[in-house]
C-alpha positions in Angstrom: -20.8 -38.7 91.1 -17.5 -39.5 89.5 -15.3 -39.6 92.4 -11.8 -40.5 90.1 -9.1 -42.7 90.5 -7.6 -41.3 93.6 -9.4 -41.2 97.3 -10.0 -37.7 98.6 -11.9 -37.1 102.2 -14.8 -35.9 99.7 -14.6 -38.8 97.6 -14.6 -41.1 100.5 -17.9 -39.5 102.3 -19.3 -39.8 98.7 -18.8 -43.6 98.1 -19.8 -44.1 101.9 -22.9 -42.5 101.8 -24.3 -43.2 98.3 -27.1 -45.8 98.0 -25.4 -47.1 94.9 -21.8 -47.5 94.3 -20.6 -48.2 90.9 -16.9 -49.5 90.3 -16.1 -48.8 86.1 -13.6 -51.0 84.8 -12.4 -52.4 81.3 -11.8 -56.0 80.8 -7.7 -55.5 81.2 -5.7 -57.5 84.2 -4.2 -53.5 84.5 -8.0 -51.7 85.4 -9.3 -55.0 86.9 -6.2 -55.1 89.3 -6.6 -51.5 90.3 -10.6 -52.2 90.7 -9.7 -55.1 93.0 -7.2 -52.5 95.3 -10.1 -50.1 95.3 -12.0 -52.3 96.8 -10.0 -53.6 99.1 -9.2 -50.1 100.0 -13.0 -48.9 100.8 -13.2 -51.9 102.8 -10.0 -51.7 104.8 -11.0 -47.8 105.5 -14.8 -49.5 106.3 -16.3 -46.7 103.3 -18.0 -49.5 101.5 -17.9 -53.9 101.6 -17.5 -55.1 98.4 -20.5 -57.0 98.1 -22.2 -53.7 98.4 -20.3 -52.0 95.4 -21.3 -53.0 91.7 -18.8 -53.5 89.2 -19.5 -52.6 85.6 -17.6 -53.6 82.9 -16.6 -50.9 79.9 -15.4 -51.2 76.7 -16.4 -54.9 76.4 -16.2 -57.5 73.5 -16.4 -60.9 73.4 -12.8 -61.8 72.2 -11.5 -60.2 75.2 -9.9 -62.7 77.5 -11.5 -61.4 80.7 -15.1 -61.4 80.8 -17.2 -59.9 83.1 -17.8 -63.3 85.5 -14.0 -63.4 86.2 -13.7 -59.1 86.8 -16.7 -60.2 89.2 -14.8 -62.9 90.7 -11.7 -61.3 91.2 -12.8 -58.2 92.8 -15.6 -59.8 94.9 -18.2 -57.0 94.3 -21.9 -57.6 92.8 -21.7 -57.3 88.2 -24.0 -55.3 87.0 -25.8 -57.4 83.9 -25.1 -55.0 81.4 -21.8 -54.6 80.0 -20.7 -51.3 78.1 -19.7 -52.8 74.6 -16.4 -51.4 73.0 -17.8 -49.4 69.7 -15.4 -46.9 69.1 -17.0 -46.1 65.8 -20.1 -44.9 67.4 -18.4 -42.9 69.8 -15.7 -41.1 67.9 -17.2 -38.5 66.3 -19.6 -37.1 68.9 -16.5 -37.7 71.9 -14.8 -35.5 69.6 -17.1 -32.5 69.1 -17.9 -32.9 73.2 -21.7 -33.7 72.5 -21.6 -37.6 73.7 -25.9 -36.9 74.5 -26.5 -36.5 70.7 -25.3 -40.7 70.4 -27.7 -42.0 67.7 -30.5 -43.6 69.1 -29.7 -47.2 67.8 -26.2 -47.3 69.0 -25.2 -50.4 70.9 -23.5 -48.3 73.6 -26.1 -45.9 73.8 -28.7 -48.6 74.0 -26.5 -50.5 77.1 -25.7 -47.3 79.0 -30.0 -47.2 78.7 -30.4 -50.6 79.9 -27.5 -49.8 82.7 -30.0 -46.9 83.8 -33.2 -49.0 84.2 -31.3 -51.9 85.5 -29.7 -49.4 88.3 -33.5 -47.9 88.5 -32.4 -44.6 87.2 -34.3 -44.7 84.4 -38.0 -46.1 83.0 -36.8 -50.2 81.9 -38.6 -49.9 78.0 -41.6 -51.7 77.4 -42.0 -54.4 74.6 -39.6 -57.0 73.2 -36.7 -54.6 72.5 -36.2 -54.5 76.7 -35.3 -58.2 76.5 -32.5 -57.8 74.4 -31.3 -54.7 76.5 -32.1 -51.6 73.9 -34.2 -49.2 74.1 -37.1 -48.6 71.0 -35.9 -46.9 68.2 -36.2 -43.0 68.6 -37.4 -43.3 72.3 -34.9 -40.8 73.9 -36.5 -41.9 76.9 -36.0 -40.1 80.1 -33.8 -40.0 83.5 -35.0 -39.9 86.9 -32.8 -39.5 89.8 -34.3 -40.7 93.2 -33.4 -38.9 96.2 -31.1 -40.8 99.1 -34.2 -40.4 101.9 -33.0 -39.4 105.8 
């Protein structure tokens, strides 16, 4: 659930009772800032501690000056292992015509945001040597599976 920037009475319930929380950020002292206020807001309102809430890093390259070690240090949350690289070549063209699920298959930000999924356990982690470099084979859609928060 994408519970936005701002902090609503249903947002908070959401990030209190999920079994995952996932904090998006880009590598920008801006969005890492406002990441590190978030968190500190869930924990002064006891929603969610930060070592409990995973930050994942978006639109990432290696030039950028913060890297994901340093967004992990500064907001004090877990870092998920998987980084979202910045390709906005791949993405144009299918963000423009609103079909983002039609990515090509070899794409390097469709590949992380597969490796994301198994590495969250949302998703099957692909068998072989392309699951050590983080990609999924070539033409494997693959397939999601959501697990179920259990009362």
């Amino acid at each position: 659930m994408d519970c936005g920037a701002q902090l609503g009475a249903a947002s908070a319930a959401a990030v209190e009772t999920a079994d995952t929380a996932l904090l998006v950020t880009t590598p920008d002292v801006v969005a890492v800032r406002a990441a590190k206020r978030t968190v500190r807001m869930w924990d002064r309102l006891q929603i969610r501690k930060a070592e409990e809430t995973t930050a994942v890093v978006n639109r990432h390259t290696r030039a950028t000056e913060i890297q994901p070690p340093l967004v992990q240090r500064i907001t004090g949350t877990a870092l998920a292992r998987t980084a979202v690289p910045a390709n906005f070549r791949e993405l144009q063209a299918v963000v423009d015509a609103g079909r983002v699920h039609e990515l090509d298959g070899r794409s390097t930000v469709k590949q992380a945001l597969w490796a994301l999924a198994g590495e969250l356990g949302l998703a099957k982690a692909p068998e072989g040597p392309s699951h050590r470099s983080g990609g999924r084979p070539r033409g494997d859609r693959g397939s999601v599976s959501f697990r179920r928060r259990k009362e």
